[in-house]
C-alpha positions as CSV (number, residue, x, y, z in Angstrom):
1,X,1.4,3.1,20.5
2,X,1.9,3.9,17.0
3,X,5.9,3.8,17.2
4,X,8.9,1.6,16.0
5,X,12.1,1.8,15.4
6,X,13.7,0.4,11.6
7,X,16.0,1.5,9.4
8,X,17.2,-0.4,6.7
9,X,18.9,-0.1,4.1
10,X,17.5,-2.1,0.4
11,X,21.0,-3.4,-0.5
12,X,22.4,-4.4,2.7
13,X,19.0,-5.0,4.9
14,X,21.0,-3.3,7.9
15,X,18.7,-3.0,11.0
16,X,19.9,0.2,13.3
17,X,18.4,1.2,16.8
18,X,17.2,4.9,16.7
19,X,15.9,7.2,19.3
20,X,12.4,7.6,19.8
21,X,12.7,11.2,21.3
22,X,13.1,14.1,18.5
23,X,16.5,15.0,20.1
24,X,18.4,18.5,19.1
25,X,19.2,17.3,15.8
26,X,15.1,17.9,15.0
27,X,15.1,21.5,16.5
28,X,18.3,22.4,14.6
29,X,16.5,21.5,11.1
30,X,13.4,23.2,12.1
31,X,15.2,26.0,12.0
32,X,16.5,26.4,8.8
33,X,15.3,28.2,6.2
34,X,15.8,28.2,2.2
35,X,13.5,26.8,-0.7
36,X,11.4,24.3,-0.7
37,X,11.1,22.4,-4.5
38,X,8.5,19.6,-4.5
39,X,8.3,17.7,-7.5
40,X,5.5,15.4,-8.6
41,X,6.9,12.0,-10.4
42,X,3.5,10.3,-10.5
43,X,0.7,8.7,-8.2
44,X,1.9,9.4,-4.2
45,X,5.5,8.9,-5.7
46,X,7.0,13.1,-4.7
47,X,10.7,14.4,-4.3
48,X,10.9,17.0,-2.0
49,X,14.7,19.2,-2.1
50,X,15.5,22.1,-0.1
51,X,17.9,22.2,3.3
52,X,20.5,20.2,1.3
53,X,18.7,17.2,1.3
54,X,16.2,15.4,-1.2
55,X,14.1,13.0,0.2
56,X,11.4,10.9,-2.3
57,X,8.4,9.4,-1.4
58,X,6.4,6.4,-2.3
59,X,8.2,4.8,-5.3
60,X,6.5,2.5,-7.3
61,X,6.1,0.2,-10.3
62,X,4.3,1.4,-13.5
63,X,1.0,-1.2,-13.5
64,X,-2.7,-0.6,-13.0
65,X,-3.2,3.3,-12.2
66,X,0.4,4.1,-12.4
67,X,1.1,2.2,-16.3
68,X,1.3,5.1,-17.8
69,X,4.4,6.8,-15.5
70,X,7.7,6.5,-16.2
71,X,9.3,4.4,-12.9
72,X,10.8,7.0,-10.6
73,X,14.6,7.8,-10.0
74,X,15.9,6.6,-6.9
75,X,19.7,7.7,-7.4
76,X,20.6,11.1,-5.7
77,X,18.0,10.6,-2.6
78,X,19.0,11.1,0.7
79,X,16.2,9.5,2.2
80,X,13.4,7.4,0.4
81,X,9.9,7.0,2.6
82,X,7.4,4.2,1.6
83,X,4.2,4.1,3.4
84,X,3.9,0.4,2.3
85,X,4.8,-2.7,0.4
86,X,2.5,-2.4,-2.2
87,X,3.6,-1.5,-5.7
88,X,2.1,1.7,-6.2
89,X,2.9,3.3,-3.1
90,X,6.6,1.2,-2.2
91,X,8.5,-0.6,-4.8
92,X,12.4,-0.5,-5.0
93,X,14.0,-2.4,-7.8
94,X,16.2,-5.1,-6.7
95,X,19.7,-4.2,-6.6
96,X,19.2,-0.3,-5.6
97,X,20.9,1.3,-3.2
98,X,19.7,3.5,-1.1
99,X,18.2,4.5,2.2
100,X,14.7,3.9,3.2
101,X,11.8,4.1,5.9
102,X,8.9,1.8,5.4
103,X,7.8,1.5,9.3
104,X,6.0,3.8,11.7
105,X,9.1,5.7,14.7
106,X,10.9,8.7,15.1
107,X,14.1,8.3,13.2
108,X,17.5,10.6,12.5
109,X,19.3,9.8,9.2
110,X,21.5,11.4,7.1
111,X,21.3,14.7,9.3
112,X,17.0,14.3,8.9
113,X,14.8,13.9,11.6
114,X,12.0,12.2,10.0
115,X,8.6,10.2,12.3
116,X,6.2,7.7,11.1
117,X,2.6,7.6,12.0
118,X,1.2,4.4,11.7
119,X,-2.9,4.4,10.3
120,X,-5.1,1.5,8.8
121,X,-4.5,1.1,5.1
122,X,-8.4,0.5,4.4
123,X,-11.8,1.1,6.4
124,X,-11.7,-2.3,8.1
125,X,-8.8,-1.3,11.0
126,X,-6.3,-2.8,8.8
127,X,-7.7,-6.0,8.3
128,X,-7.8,-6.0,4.3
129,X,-4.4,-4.0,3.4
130,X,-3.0,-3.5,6.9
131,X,-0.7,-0.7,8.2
132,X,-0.2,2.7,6.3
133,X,2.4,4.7,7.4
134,X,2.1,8.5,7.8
135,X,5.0,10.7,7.6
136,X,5.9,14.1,8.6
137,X,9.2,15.8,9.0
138,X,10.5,19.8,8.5
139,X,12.5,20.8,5.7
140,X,13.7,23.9,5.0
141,X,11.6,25.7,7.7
142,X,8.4,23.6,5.9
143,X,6.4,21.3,7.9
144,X,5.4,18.7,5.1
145,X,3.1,15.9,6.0
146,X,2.3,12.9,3.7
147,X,-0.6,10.4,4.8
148,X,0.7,8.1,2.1
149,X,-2.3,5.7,1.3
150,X,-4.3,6.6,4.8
151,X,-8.0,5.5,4.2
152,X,-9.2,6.0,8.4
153,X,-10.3,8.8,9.8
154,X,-7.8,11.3,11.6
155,X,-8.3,10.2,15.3
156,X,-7.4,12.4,18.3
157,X,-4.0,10.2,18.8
158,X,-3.0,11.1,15.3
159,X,-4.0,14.8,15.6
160,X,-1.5,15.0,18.3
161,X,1.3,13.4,16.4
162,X,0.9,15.2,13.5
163,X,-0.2,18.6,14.7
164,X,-0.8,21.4,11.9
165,X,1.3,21.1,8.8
166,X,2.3,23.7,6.3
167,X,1.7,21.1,3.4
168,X,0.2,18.2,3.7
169,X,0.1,15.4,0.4
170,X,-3.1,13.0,0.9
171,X,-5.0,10.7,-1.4
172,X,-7.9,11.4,-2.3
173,X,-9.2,9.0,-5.5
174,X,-10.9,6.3,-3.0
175,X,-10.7,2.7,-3.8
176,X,-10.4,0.1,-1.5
177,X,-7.3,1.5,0.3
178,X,-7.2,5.0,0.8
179,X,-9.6,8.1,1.3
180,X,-12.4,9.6,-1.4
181,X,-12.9,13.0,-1.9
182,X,-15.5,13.0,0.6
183,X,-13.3,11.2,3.6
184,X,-10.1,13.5,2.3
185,X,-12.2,16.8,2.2
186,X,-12.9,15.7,6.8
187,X,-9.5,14.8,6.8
188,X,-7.7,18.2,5.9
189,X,-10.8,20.1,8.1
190,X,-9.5,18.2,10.9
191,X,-5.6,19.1,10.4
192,X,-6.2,22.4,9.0
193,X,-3.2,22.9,7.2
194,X,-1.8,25.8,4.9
195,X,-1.4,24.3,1.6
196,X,-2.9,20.7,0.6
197,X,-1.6,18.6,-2.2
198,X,-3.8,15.4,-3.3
199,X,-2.4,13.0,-4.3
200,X,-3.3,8.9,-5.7
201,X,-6.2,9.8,-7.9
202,X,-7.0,9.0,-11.6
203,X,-4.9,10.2,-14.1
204,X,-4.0,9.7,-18.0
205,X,-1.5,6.8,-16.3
206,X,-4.1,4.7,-15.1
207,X,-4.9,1.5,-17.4
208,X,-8.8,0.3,-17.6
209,X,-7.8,-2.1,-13.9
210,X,-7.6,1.4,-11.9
211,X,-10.3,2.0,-9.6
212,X,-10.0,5.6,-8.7
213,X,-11.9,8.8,-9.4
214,X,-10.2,11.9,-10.8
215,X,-9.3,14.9,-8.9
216,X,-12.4,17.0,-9.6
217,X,-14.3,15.1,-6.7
218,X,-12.5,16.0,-4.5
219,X,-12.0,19.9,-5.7
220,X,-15.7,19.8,-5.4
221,X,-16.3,18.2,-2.1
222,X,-13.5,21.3,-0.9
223,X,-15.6,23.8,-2.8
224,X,-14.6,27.2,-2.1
225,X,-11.1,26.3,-1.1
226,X,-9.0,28.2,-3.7
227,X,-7.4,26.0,-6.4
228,X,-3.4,26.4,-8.5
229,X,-2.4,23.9,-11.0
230,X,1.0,24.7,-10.7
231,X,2.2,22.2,-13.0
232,X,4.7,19.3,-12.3
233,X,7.0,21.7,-9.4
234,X,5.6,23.9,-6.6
235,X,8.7,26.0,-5.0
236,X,7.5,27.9,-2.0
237,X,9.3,29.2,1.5
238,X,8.1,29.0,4.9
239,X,8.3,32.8,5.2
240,X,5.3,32.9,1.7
241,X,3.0,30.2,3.0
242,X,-0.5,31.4,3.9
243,X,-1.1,33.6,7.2
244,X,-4.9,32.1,7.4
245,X,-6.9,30.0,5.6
246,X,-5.7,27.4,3.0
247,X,-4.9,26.8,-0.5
248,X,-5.1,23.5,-2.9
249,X,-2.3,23.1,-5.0
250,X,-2.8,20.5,-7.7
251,X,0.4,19.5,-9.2
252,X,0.9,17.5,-12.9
């Protein structure tokens, strides 16, 4: 099984017991509807606001391919979701307050239904940079999907937890931990969703240490998926997403 329960909190450690089913608080924010903003802030490191809520994913600390980024805001987030320890994908400065998911389970928090896939962090079943945690959760009528640092293939358990999203965020530099362009290009054919946003890839950040390609791998290994730079803020609805097919949105 793929699922825990923990919530904590990163300046009281508070551990609370949570409901694995996604109860009627889940269906209710389904179904609203409004804006969507996402906002890149560097690396995996998004804020997503719409629904009255802001949740921000995958803080981390400016070193190696991230130097170059200014550390992100935590203040004013709802929810923060870290798909590990590791600094570039799950740092929180000591002393901050604020509310945080770092483990696979099915959680409800701050009126947000939010669930955790759990997926190897490298190509050796976890071995090397262990778990990875997936997430995926609906906001403002979106179904947004962020595979964090996943570097293992999409298997049929993970199909069925995560089912189709509307916008799914997934790495796509390679490295040690997390897919290239090649295994990122099988990975969206196998979810099939309606907009894709790579993330974790070489940038003007990254110091000489950073292992990872640019994005233009893996534009080319999706060749003849259309392509937006949209700068640093995409703002879309549910009711404006594709009917068919799929788009890349590349965000700066």
């Amino acid at each position: 099984m793929k699922r825990r329960q923990l919530l904590q909190n990163a300046s009281a450690a508070f551990v609370s017991t949570l409901g694995l089913g996604i109860a009627s608080h889940w269906q209710a924010y389904q179904a609203q509807t409004g804006t969507l903003s996402i906002t890149a802030l560097g690396h995996m490191c998004f804020q997503f606001s719409g629904g009255g809520k802001t949740i921000l994913t995958n803080p981390f600390r400016p070193l190696g391919c991230t130097e170059g980024y200014t550390a992100p805001n935590l203040a004013g987030s709802d929810l923060v979701l870290i798909s590990s320890r590791l600094f570039d994908e799950g740092f929180i400065p000591e002393g901050t307050t604020v509310n945080y998911l770092d483990e696979p389970g099915a959680y409800e928090i701050n009126g947000l239904s939010v669930q955790g896939v759990g997926m190897p962090h490298d190509r050796e079943g976890g071995r090397r940079f262990g778990t990875n945690t997936a997430w995926l959760w609906t906001q403002a009528g979106v179904k947004v999907v962020h595979l964090g640092g996943a570097a293992a293939p999409i298997d049929l358990e993970d199909k069925i937890l995560i089912g189709r999203p509307d916008v799914l965020l997934l790495p796509v530099g390679g490295g040690s931990k997390a897919y290239n362009a090649t295994e990122a290009a099988a990975a969206v054919q196998s979810l099939q969703p309606k907009l894709v946003i790579p993330t974790q890839y070489r940038t003007s950040a990254a110091n000489d240490s950073c292992e990872l390609q640019g994005v233009d791998e893996f534009l080319g290994a999706m060749a003849g998926t259309p392509v937006d730079r949209v700068g640093s803020t995409l703002t879309l609805q549910s009711g404006s997403l594709p009917a068919s097919g799929m788009r890349i949105k590349v965000l700066s």
